[in-house]
C-alpha positions as CSV (number, residue, x, y, z in Angstrom):
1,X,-0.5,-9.8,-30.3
2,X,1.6,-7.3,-32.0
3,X,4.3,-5.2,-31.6
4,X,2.5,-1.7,-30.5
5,X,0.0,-3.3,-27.6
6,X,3.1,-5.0,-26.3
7,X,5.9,-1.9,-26.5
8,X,2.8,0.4,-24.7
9,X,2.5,-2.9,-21.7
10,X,6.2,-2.6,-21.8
11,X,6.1,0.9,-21.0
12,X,3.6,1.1,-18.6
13,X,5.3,-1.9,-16.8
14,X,8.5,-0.1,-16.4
15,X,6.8,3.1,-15.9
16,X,5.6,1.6,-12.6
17,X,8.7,-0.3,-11.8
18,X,8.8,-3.5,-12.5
19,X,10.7,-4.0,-15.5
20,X,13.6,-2.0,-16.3
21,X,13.7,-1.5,-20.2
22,X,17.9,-1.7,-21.8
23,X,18.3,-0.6,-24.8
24,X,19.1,-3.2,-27.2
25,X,18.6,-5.9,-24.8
26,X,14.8,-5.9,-24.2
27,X,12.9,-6.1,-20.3
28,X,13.9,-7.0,-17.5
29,X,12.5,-7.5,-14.1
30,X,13.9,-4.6,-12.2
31,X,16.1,-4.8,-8.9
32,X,14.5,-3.0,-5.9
33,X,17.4,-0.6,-5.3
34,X,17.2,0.5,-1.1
35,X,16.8,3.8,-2.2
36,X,13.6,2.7,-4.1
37,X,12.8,0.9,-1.1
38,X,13.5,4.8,1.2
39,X,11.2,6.3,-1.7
40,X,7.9,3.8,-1.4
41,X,8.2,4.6,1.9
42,X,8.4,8.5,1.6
43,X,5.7,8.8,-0.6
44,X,3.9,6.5,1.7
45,X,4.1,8.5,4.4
46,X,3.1,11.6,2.8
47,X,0.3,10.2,1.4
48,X,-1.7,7.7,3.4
49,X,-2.0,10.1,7.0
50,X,-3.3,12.6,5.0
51,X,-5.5,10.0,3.0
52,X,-6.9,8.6,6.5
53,X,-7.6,12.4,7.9
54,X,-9.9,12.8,4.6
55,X,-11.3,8.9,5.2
56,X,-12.6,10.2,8.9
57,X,-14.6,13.7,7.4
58,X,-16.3,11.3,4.8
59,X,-16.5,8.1,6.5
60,X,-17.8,6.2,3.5
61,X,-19.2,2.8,4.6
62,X,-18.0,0.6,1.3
63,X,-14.2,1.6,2.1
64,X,-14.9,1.3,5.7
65,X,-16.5,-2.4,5.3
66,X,-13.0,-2.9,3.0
67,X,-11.0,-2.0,5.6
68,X,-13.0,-4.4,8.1
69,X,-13.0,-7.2,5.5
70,X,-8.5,-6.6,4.6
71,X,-8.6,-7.0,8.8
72,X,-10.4,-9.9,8.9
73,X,-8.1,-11.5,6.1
74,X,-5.0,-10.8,7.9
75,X,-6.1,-11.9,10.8
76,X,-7.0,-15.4,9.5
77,X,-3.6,-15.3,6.8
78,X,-1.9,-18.3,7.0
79,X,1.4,-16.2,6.1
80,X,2.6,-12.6,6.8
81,X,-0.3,-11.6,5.1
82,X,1.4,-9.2,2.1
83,X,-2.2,-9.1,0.2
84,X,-4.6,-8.2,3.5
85,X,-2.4,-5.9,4.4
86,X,-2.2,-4.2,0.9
87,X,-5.8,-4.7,0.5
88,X,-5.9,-2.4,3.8
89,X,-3.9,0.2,2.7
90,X,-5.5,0.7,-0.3
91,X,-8.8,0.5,0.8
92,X,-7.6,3.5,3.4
93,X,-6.3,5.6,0.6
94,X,-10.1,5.0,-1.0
95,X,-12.0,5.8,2.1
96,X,-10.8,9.5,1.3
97,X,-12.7,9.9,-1.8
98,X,-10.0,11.0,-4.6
99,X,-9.4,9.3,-7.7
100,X,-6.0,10.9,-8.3
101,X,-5.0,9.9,-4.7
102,X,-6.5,5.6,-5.4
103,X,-3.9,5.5,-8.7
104,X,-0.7,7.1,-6.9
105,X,-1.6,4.2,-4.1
106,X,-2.0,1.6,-6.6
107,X,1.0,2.6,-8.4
108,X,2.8,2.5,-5.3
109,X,1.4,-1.0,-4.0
110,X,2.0,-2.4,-7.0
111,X,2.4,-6.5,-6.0
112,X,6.1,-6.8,-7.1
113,X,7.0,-3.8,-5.4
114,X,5.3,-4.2,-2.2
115,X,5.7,-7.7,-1.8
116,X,10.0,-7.2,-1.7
117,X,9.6,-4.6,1.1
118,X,6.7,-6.0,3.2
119,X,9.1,-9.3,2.8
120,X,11.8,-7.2,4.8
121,X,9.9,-5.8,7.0
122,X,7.5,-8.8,8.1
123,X,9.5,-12.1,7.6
124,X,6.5,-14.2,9.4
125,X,3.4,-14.4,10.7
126,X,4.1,-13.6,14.5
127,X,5.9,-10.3,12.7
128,X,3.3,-9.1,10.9
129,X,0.5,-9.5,13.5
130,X,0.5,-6.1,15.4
131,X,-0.2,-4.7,12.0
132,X,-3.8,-5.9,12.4
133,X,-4.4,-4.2,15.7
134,X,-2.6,-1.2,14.3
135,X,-5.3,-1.1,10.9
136,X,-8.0,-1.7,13.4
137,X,-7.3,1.3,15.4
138,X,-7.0,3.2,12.3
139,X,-10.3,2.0,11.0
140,X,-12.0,3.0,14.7
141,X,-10.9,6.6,14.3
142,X,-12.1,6.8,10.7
143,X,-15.2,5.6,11.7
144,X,-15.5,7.9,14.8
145,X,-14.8,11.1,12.2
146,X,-11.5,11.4,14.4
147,X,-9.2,13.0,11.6
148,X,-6.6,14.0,13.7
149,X,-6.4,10.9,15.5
150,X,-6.5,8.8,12.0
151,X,-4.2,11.2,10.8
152,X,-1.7,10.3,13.9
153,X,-2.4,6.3,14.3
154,X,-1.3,6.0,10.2
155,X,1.7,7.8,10.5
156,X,2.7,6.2,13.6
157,X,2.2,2.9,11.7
158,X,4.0,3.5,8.9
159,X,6.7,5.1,10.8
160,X,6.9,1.9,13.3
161,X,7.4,-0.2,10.2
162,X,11.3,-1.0,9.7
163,X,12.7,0.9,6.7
164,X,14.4,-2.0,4.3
């Protein structure tokens, strides 16, 4: 491979935080600072409500059987269940129907990223198994067409989650 497709991975890499370029020095797998941890959480907040009141007006059945199917998985997760639950997430952002708003939740849900905070927040299995409830009430009130209520149930979710 040569140097340009690898300097452009490089860059994208630490563009989405999770390599920290040095000068002179080369990459490096960044440190999730806890005010990186505050910020996921911010721009979660202020993006996946609002993401889940536009999910209920279009109630589109492929995101809908996602979120069913990322449920399923963390019900039956051996673990915490880190990939279910992302899988849910995402699939909640995609339910509202906007490309810009599927990369800013990809960027955000990036696996290294993610996985350190959900970590902190969920150290187990018996932790993390509200959240599965919690989706499937989401997923209910997208399905009904209740934005408000999807609207409410997400934030309250994210907001019940313990900030790192």
């Amino acid at each position: 491979m040569s140097r340009t497709p690898l300097r452009e991975a490089l860059r994208l890499l630490a563009a989405d935080g999770v390599i920290e370029l040095e000068p002179n020095r080369g990459a490096v797998v960044a440190t999730l600072s806890r005010e990186a941890q505050v910020a996921f959480w911010e721009a979660r907040l202020a993006l996946e409500p609002a993401a889940a009141r536009l999910g209920a007006k279009r109630r589109d059945s492929a995101a809908l059987d996602a979120m069913r199917a990322a449920i399923s998985a963390q019900r039956a997760a051996d673990d915490a269940g880190f990939d279910a639950n992302r899988a849910f997430h995402l699939a909640l952002v995609q339910s509202a129907g906007n490309a810009h708003l599927d990369r800013f939740a990809e960027s955000l849900w990036v696996q290294s990223v993610g996985t350190v905070i959900y970590a902190a927040q969920t150290p187990d299995r018996a932790a993390s198994a509200p959240y599965a409830d919690q989706h499937q009430a989401i997923l209910d009130a997208i399905a009904a067409g209740d934005a408000e209520l999807a609207e409410r149930l997400t934030r309250e979710h994210i907001l019940a989650a313990p900030v790192p």
